[in-house]
C-alpha positions in Angstrom: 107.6 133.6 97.5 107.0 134.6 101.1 104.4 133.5 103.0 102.9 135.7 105.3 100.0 136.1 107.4 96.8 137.4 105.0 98.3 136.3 101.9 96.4 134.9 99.1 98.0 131.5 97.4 97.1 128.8 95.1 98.6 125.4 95.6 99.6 124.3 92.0 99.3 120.7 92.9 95.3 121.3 94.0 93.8 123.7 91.9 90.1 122.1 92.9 91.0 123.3 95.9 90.6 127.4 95.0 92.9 130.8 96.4 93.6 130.2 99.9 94.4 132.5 102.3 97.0 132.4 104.9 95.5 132.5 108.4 98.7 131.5 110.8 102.5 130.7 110.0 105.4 129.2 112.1 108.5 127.9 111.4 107.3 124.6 110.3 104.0 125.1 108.5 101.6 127.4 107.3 97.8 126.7 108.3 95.6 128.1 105.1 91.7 128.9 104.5 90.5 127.2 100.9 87.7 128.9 98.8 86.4 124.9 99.2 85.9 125.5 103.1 89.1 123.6 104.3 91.8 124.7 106.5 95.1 122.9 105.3 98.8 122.8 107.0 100.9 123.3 104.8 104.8 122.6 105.5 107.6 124.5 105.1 109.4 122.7 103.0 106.0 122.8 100.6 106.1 126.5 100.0 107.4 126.3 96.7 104.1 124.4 95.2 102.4 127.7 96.2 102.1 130.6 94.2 100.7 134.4 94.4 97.0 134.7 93.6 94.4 137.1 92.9 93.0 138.4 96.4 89.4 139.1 95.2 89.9 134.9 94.1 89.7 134.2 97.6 85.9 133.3 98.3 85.6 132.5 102.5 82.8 130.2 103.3 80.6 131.5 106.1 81.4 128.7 108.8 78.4 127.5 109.5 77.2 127.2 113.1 76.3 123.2 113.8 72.5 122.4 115.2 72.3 121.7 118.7 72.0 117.5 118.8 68.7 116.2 120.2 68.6 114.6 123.6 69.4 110.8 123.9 66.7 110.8 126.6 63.9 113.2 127.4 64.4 115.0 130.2 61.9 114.4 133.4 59.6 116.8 134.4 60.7 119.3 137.2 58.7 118.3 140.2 57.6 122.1 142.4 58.4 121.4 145.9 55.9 122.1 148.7 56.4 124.6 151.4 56.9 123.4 154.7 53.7 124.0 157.1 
């Protein structure tokens, strides 16, 4: 199989893991989008454990934007400065 850029796979070894989709591939690795929200590497060397799948299989998450963290410490008051007379 040849793994290209957009491709939909299944890794035979992880089926919990759902159709992936290939988002990036070098010479070494290709990095690939889960249905279960993960981005994996997988080698080169690995390719054979994947196999063609279904595109409409491939279910993307919506990455989900993270909540801003709350302040360690409040944050003191603004003090107005007075014009000079």
């Amino acid at each position: 199989m040849i793994i290209k850029r957009g491709t939909v796979v299944s890794h035979t070894g992880a089926i919990e893991w759902g159709a992936g989709k290939v988002v990036e591939v070098n010479a070494l690795k290709a990095t690939i989008q889960f249905s279960d929200g993960i981005v994996r590497k997988i080698a080169s060397s690995h390719y054979t454990i994947l196999q063609p799948a279904d595109p409409d299989s491939f279910v993307q998450i919506p990455d989900a934007t993270p909540a801003p963290k709350p302040r360690a410490t409040p944050r003191k008051p603004k003090v107005a400065k007075q014009a000079a007379a």
